[in-house]
VMD Tcl script that draws the C-alpha trace (Angstrom):
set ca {
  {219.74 -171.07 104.83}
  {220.13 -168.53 101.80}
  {223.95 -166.69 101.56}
  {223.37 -163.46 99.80}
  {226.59 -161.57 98.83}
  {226.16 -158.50 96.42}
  {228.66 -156.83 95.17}
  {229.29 -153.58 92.24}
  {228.43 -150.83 94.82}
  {231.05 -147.39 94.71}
  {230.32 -143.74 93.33}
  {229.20 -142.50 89.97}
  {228.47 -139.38 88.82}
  {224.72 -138.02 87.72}
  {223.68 -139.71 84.91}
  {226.05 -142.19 84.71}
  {225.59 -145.99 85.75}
  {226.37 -148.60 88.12}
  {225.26 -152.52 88.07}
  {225.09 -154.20 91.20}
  {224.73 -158.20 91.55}
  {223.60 -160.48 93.95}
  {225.11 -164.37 93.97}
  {222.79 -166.41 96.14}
  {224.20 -170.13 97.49}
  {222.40 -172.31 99.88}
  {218.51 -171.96 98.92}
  {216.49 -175.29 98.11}
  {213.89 -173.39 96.08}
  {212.99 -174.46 92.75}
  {211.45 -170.64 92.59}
  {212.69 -167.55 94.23}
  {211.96 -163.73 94.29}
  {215.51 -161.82 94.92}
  {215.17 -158.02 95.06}
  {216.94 -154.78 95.52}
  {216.28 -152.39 98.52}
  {218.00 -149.11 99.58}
  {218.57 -147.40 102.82}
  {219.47 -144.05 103.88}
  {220.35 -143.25 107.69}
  {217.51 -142.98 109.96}
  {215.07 -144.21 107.18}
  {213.46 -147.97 106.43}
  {214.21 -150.08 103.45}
  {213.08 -148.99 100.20}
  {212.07 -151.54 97.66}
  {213.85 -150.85 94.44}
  {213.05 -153.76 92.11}
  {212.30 -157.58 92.51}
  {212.54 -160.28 89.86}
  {210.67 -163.75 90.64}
  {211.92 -167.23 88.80}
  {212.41 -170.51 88.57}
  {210.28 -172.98 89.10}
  {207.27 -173.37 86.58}
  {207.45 -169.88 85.38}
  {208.22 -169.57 81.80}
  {209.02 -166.00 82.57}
  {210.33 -164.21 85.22}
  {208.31 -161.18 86.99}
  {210.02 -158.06 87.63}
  {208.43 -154.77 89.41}
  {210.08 -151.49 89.94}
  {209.74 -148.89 92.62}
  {208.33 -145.77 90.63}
  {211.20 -143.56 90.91}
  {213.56 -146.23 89.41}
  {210.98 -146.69 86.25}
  {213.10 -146.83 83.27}
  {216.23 -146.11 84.60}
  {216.94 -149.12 86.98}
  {216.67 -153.10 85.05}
  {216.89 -156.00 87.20}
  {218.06 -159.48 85.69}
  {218.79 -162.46 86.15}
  {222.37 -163.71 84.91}
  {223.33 -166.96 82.73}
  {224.08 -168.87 86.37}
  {220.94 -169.39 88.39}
  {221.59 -168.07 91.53}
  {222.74 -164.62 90.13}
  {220.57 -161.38 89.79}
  {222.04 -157.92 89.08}
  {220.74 -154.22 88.75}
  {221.68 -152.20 86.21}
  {221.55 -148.73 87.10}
  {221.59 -146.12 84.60}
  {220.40 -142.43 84.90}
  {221.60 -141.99 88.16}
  {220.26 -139.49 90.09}
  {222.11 -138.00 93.77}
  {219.13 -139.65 95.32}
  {219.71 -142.89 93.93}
  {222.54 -142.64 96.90}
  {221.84 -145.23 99.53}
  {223.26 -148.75 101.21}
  {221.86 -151.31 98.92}
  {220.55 -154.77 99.78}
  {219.96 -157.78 97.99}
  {217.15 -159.65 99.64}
  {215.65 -163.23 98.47}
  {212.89 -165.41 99.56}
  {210.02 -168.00 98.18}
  {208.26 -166.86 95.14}
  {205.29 -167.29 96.88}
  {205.80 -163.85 97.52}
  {204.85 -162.89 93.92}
  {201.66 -164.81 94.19}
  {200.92 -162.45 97.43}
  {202.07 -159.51 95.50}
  {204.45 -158.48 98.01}
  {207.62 -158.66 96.25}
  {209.09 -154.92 97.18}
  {208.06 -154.82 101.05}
  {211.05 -155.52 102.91}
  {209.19 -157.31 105.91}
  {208.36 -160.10 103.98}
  {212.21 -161.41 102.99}
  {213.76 -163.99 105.42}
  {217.29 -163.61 103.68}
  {219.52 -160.34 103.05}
  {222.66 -159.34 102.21}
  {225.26 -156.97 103.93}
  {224.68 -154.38 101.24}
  {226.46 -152.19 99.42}
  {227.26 -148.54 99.28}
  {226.26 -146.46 96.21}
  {227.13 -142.65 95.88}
  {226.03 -140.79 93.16}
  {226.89 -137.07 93.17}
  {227.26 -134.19 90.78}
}
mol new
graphics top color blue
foreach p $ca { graphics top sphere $p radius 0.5 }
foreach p [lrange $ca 0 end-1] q [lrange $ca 1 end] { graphics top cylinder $p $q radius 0.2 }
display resetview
């Protein structure tokens, strides 16, 4: 059983910046994919950004939702089981609940990394509120 508690949400103004993280505990994987995913009311999960590790990857593998495309970085920190999401540029529709998510790498290898269907594990979220 994966814990996923993120944390960093709040408000910002437009253009400014947020990170987020994500502190996983629990998970036997040598390799994981954690990502980000946003939510407005009445609309689905949005994948943000992903970031696969661990295991016999030299590397990790990030991907990016379009509209977060050189604004948005996702990273792993100096402990493991910690990913975070810096947010710069923000834009008022960068507002949403954010989620951490994580589940098997094998999810990189299927190339389905940012659909939200495909994670087992989430966190509670986090508000972000970017306005003018």
């Amino acid at each position: 059983q994966i814990e996923l508690v993120e944390s960093g949400g709040g408000s910002a103004q437009t253009g400014g910046s947020l990170r987020l993280s994500c502190e996983a505990s629990g998970y036997k994987y040598t390799a994981i994919c954690m990502a980000w995913f946003r939510a407005t009311p009445g609309n689905e999960r949005e994948g943000v950004a992903s970031i696969c590790m661990g295991g016999s990857m030299t590397t990790s593998h990030t991907s990016y939702a379009d509209s977060v495309k050189g604004r948005f970085t996702i990273f792993q920190g100096d402990v493991r089981n910690t990913m975070y999401l810096q947010m710069d540029s923000l834009k008022s529709e960068d507002t949403a609940r954010y989620y951490c998510a994580a589940d098997s790498y094998v999810l990189y290898t299927l190339g389905r990394t940012l659909q939200a269907p495909h994670y087992n594990y989430w966190g509670q979220g986090t508000q972000v509120t970017v306005s003018a």
